[in-house]
N, C-alpha and C positions, 0 to 999 in steps of 0.2 A: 745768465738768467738770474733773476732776482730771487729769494728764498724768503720768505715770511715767516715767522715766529711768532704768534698770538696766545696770552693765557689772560684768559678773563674767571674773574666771578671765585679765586682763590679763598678760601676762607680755611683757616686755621687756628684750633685752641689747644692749649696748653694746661693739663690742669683745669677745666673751667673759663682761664684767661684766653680774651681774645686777640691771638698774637696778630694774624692777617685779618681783615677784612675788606672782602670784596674786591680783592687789586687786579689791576689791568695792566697788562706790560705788550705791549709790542715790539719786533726787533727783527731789521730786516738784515741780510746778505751787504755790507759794508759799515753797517751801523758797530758805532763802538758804545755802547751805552755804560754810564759812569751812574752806580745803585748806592745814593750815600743815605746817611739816616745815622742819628746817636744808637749807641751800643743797646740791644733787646728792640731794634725795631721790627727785625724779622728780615733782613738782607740776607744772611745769609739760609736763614730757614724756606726762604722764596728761591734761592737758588739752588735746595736739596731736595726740592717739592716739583719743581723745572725737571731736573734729573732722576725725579724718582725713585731718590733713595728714602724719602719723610713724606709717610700718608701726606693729604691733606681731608680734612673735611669734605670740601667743596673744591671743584678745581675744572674747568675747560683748558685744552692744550691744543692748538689749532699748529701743523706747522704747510705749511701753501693751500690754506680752506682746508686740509680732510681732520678728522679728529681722531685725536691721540690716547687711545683708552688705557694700551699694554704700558708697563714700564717696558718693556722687552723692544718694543717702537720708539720709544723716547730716544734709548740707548744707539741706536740707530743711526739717530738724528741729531745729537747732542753730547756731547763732550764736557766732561767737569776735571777743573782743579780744586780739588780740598784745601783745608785752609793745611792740613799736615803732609810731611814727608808720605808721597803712595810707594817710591821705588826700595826692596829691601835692599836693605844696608850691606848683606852677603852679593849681589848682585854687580857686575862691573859693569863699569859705561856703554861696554860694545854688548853686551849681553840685550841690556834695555831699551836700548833703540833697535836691537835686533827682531826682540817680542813684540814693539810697537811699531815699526815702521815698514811698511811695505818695500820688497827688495828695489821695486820702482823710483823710488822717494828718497832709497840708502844718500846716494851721493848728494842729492839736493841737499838732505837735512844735515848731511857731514860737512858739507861746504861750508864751513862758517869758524872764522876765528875762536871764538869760545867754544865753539865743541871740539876743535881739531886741541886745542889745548889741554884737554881734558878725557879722552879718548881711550887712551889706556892709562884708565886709574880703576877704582874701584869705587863703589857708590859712596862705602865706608871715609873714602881719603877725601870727597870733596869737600869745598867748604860752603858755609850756608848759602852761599849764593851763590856759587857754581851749582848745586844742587838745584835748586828753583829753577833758574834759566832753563835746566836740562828738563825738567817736569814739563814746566810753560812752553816749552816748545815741541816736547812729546805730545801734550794736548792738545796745539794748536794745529800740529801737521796729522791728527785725525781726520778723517776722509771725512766729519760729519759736516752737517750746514751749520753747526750754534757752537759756539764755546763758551763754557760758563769761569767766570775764576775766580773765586774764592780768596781774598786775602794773598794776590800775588806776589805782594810786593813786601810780605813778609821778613824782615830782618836783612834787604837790599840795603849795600851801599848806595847814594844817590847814582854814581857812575854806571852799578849793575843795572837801578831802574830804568834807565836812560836807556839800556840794552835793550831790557826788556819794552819799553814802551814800544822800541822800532821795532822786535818783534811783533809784534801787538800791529801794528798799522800794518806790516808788509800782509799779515793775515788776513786782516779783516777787510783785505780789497776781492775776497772768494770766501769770506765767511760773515754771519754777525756775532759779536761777541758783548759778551755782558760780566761788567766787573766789579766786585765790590772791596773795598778795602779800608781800614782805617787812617793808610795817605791820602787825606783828600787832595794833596795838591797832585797828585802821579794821578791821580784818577780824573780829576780837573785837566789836565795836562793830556793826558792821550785821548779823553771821551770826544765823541762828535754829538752827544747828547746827554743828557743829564736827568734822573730821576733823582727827588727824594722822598724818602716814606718817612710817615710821619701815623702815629697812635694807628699803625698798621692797615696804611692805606700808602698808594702809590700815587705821587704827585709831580707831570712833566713839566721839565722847568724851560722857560725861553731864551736863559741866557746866565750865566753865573751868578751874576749881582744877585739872583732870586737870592742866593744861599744865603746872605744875607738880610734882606728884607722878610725872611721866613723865618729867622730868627738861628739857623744850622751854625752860622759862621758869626765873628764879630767883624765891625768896621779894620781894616790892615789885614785882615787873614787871608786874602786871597793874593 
């Protein structure tokens, strides 16, 4: 069954300054949506307003038609990766997949090269990108319909990104996920659709080359 995610009519200031306006974002159950935009467009501020942790001014949150008034429902329904470390540094591997992971899902989520490698360590010994992986995939195997992610790809080697992108895809065939980052090509690379905001409006694009002809990217960067 298909899951819908709709936010319209967002509006957000800062100070007087108007960071969002009026944005519409859709995002269904398989959609990988890639949210690019130069730095202070409000990607990530649209993704903490999504989750509920950043009033908004103005804001509609639809998720299958009914509407979303509570944070407390959002939470429910949606899943967020921060752009920073969530898991304490006192915490060991088995510990944090124990708090997150439903006893159901243990073995599924253990199955996997990179976590069995990693498994009995402590949060403290991993390194930056053993750490991510283990985040991004604590988030992903949340029971919700949305995942949100925030600068995944955070201080990945390219070989980790790669991990994670297939993470990212095996998910989003029972979820939709929405990702922002400053690799546009990892984000280019996993999306099956592409937004860019722009003076704090959201703009769906038809095909990459837009990034281009909208002036995001130069000629050779993609």
């Amino acid at each position: 069954m298909k899951h819908v995610l709709e936010v319209d009519s967002v509006q957000k200031y800062f100070e007087h300054k108007l960071v969002l306006s009026d944005v519409y974002l859709k995002c269904e159950t398989g959609d990988i949506i890639g949210l690019l935009g130069r730095n202070g467009s409000g990607k990530s501020t649209l993704l903490k307003i999504l989750f509920g942790i950043v009033p908004a001014d103005y804001k509609f949150v639809r998720i299958d038609g009914k509407l979303k008034q509570k944070n407390s429902e959002l939470l429910q329904e949606i899943s967020y990766l921060p752009q920073d470390n969530f898991i304490p540094k006192s915490f060991s591997v088995k510990k944090s997949i124990r708090l997150s992971i439903s006893k159901e899902e243990h073995s599924n989520f253990c199955d996997d090269p990179m976590i069995q490698s990693i498994l009995d360590k402590n949060i403290s010994h991993l390194s930056g990108g053993e750490l991510r992986y283990l985040e991004i995939k604590l988030v992903l195997f949340n029971p919700t319909k949305f995942a949100l992610l925030d600068e995944p790809y955070n201080g990945l080697a390219p070989v980790m990104a790669e991990k994670v992108n297939q993470l990212i895809r095996e998910n989003a065939k029972h979820k939709g996920v929405i990702i922002t980052d400053h690799n546009y090509r990892n984000v280019i690379n996993v999306s099956t659709k592409l937004i860019l905001m722009e003076t704090g409006k959201t703009r769906f694009l038809n095909d990459k080359e837009e990034l281009i002809e909208r002036g995001y990217l130069r000629e050779g960067m993609l």
